[in-house]
N, C-alpha and C positions, 0 to 999 in steps of 0.2 A: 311590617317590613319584610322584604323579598328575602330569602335563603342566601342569595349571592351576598348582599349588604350585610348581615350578621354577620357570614364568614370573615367579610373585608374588614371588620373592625376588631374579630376576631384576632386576626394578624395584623393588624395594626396593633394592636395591645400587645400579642406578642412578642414583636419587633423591637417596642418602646422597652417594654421589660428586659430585652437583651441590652437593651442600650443602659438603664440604669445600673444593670450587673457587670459593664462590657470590661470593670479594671479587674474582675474575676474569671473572667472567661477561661481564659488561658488554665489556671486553677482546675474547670469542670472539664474542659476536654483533656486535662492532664490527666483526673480521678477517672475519665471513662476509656482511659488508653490502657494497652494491656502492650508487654513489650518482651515475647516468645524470648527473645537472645539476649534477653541485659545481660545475664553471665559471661556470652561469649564476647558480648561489645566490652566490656570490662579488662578483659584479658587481652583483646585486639580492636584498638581504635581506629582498624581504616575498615572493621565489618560496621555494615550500615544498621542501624538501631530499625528491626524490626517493628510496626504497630498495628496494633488492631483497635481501629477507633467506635468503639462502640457509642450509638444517639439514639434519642427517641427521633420520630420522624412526620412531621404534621406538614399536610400537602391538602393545594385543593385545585382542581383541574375542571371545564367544564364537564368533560368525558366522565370524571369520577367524581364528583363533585369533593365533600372533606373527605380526607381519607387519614387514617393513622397507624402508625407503626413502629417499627425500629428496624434500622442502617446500621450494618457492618461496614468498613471500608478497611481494607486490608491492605499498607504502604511496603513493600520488599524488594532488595536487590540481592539477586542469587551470588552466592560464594564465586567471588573471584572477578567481581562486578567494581568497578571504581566510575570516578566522576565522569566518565566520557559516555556510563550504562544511564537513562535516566529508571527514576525508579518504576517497578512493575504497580500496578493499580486495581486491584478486584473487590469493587463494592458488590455488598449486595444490601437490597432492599425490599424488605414485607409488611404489607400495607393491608387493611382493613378498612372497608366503605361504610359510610354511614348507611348505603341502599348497599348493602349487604355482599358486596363485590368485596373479592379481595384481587394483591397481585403480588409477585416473586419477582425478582428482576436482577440481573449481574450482564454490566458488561463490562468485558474485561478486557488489560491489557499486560504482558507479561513478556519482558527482554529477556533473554539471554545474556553472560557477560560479556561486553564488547558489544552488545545487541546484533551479535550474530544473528539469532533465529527471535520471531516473533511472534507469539500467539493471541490472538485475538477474536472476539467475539461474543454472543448474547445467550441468554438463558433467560426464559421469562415461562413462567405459569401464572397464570390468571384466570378469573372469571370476570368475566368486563361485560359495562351495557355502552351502545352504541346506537346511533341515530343512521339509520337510513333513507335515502333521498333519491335512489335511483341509480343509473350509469348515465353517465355524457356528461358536457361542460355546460348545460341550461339546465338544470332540473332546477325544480323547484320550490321554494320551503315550503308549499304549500301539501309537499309529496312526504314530509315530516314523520317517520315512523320507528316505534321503539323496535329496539331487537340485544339478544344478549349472549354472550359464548363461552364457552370455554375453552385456553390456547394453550401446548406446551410446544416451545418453541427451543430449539438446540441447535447455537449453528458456530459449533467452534473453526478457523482458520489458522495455518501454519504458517506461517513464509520465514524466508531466508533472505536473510541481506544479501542485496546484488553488488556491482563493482563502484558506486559510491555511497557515500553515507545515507542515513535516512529513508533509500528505495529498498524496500521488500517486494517478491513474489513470491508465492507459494495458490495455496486450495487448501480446503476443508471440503465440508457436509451440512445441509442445511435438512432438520428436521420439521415442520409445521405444522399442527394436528389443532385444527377445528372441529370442537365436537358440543353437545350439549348447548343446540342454537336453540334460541325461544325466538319466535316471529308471531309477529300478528295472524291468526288463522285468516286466510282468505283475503290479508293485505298484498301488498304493492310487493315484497319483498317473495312472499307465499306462492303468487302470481308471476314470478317473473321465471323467467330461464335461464338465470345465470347458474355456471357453475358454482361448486359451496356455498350456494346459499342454504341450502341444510346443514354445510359443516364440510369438511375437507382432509384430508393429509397429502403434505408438500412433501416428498423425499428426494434429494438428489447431490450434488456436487457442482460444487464453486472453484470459479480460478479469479484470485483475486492480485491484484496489482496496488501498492500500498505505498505513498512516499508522506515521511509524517518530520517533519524540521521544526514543529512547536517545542517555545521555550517550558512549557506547562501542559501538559495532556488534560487537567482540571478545566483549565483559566488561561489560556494560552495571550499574552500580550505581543509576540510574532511569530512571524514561521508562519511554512505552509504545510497543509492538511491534505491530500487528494488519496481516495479509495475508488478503486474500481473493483467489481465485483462481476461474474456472468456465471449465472446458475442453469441447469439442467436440470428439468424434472421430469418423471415417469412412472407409468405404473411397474418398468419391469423392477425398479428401484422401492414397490413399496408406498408408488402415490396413487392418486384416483384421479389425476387430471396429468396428460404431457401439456409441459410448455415450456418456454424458457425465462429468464428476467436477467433484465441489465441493469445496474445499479450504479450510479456514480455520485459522488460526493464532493467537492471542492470546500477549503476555506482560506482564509488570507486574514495573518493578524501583522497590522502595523502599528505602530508610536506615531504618529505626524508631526508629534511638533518633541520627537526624542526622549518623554517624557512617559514613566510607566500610568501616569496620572491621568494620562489622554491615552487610549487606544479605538482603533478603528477597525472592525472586522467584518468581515463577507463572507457570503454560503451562496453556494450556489447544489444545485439536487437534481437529478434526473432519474426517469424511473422507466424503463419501459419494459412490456412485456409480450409475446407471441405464443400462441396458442392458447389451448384451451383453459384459463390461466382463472385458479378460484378467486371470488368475490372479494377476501380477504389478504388478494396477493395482487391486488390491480395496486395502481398510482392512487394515493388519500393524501389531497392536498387539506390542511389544516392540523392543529394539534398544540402541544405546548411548547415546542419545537423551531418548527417553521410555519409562516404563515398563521403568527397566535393570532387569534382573535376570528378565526374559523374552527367551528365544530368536527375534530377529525372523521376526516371522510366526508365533509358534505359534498366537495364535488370528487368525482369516481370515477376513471376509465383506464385503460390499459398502457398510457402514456402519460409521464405528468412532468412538466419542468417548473420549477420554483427560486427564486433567490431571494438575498435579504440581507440588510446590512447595517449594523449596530454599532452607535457611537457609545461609548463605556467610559464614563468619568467620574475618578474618586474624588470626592468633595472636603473628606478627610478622612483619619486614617483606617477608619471602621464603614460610612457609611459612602454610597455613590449611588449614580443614578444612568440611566440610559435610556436611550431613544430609537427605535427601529421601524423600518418601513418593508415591507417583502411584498414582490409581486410573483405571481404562479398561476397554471393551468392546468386541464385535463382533456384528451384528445383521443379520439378511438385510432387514431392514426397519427401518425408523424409530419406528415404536410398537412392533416386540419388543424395545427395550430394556428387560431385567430388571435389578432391584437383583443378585437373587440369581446373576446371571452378570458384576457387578460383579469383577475382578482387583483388587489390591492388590500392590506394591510398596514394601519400604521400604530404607533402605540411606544407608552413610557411604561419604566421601570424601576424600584429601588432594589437597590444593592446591600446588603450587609454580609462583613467579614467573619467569618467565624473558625476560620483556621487560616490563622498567619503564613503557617510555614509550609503551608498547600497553595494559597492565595484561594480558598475554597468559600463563596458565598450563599448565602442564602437570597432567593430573588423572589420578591412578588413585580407582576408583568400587568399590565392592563392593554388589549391587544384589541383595536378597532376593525374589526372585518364586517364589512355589509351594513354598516350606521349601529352596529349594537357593540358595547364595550364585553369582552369577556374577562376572568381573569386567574392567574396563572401562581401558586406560589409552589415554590419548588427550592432544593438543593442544587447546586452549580447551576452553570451558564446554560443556554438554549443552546449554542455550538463552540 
């Protein structure tokens, strides 16, 4: 029996076992909660009951295959913060590969009271393995080649509430250090001329434009999402490649039929980049993300636009299921986009709850990209 099938019934077992325990649940995430201010919440009922949700953490991704570990999630609203503040959010998560990879990862989000000012952004160390196939929007699996890295990644963001609700602007700094690359001697990757494909460092500064109206930053059932980001890099900053990258983000959560029991929601991504821009800072369409059921990165170029859009319905009041389709591409330019190098994705999913008062699920994905099923099990949504 293939690696994938053992894991899939792996988590299927798992799954079934939360569902037998699911009238204790509440009980286990109560014993693995840790709560900094009981004393002060005690003494004053309108400070918001600090938690530290400590989990064990079993994932398994094509990229990574099983992976295990343990999740912190950190829920807080700063003194002076009431209901109109949503709460600030800093997960972090360290993980262990069964092929010997591990990863760190936090992204974060953190209001101000009033949500005056906002900070946001990623922290990730890893060592990851990865499949390379080339650049442009034809390569082909037949171009199929291992490779493996090492990333620390730091790209915190400020902004400040503008003159209506929800819109931030501000910048930050984006760190990127590829180092410790293993490639095929005298493969495709070995042979090639792209920048960082021996490895890299990103150094430079972002201005980013943020408008965020989610009723849920976890699990959002409406509101809208949109981030714009435009970076600068250089060596006089500390990197080893100039270029620039523009990033944008869109999503949209609706009710259709008024009901939190039906939601509909849309991504849309764009990625593009100018100059001499490393191997691991181009557009990678694919991933557990957008566009699942593509091996991240299989297709590679300096432009990528993708969308995708998922029907979410709880069946009851623990478990649910959804259905999603995304199409994307990759283009060395911005007028070579073709219909005809258009990808398609389509794929279902189970849902289970496992913290009520977050609406925070656990998701296994089965994501069809190019006639082969991949599959996806993860904590929270894809977007």
């Amino acid at each position: 029996m293939k690696r994938t099938h053992l894991v899939l019934i792996l988590f299927i077992f798992l799954i079934s076992s939360i569902r037998i325990q699911a009238q204790e649940l509440e009980n286990v995430i109560e014993f693995l909660t840790v709560y900094p201010n009981k004393k002060a919440v005690k003494r004053d009922s309108t400070i918001y009951p600090t938690k530290v949700i400590f989990t064990p953490v079993v994932s398994f991704a094509p990229e990574t295959s099983l992976s295990i570990g343990v999740g912190v999630k950190g829920l807080f609203k700063m003194k002076g913060s009431g209901s109109e503040t949503r709460t600030s959010n800093i997960p972090i998560t360290a993980q262990y590969t069964i092929e010997n990879k591990y990863f760190f990862f936090s992204g974060f989000e953190v209001f101000s009271p009033q949500e005056r000012y906002m900070l946001t952004g990623n922290i990730r160390i890893q060592s990851f393995p990865s499949l390379y196939f080339g650049v442009g929007p034809n390569t082909s699996k037949n171009n199929e080649e291992k490779f493996a890295y090492s990333q620390i990644l730091i790209e915190p963001i400020l902004l400040k509430n503008l003159f209506i609700p929800y819109l931030f602007l501000g910048g930050g700094f984006r760190y990127n250090r590829i180092n410790n690359v293993e490639i095929v001697q005298e493969g495709l990757l070995a042979s090639s001329e792209q920048a960082g494909a021996n490895g890299s460092t990103s150094s430079g500064v972002e201005l980013a434009i943020i408008y965020d109206s989610r009723d849920n930053i976890l699990n959002a059932s409406k509101g809208f999402y949109t981030e714009f980001t435009h970076g600068f890099y250089s060596t006089f900053l500390g990197g080893t490649q100039n270029y620039e990258l523009t990033r944008f983000d869109l999503r949209y959560y609706m009710q259709p039929f008024k009901k939190p029991s039906s939601i509909l929601a849309f991504q849309l991504i764009s990625h593009f980049s100018n100059g001499n821009t490393p191997l691991l800072e181009l557009g990678r369409l694919g991933g557990n993300e957008i566009m699942r059921g593509y091996f991240e990165g299989r297709f590679t170029d300096r432009h990528l636009l993708a969308t995708q859009i998922e029907w979410r319905q709880k069946l009851n009041h623990r478990w649910g299921m959804v259905a999603f389709a995304g199409f994307g591409g990759v283009a060395p330019l911005i007028k070579q986009f073709k219909i005809d190098n258009i990808r398609q994705s389509l794929g279902l999913g189970l849902r289970f709850l496992v913290d009520e008062e977050e609406n925070l699920n656990l998701r296994l994905d089965f994501g069809l990209g190019q006639g082969k099923f991949k599959y996806y099990f993860k904590i929270a949504e894809s977007f």
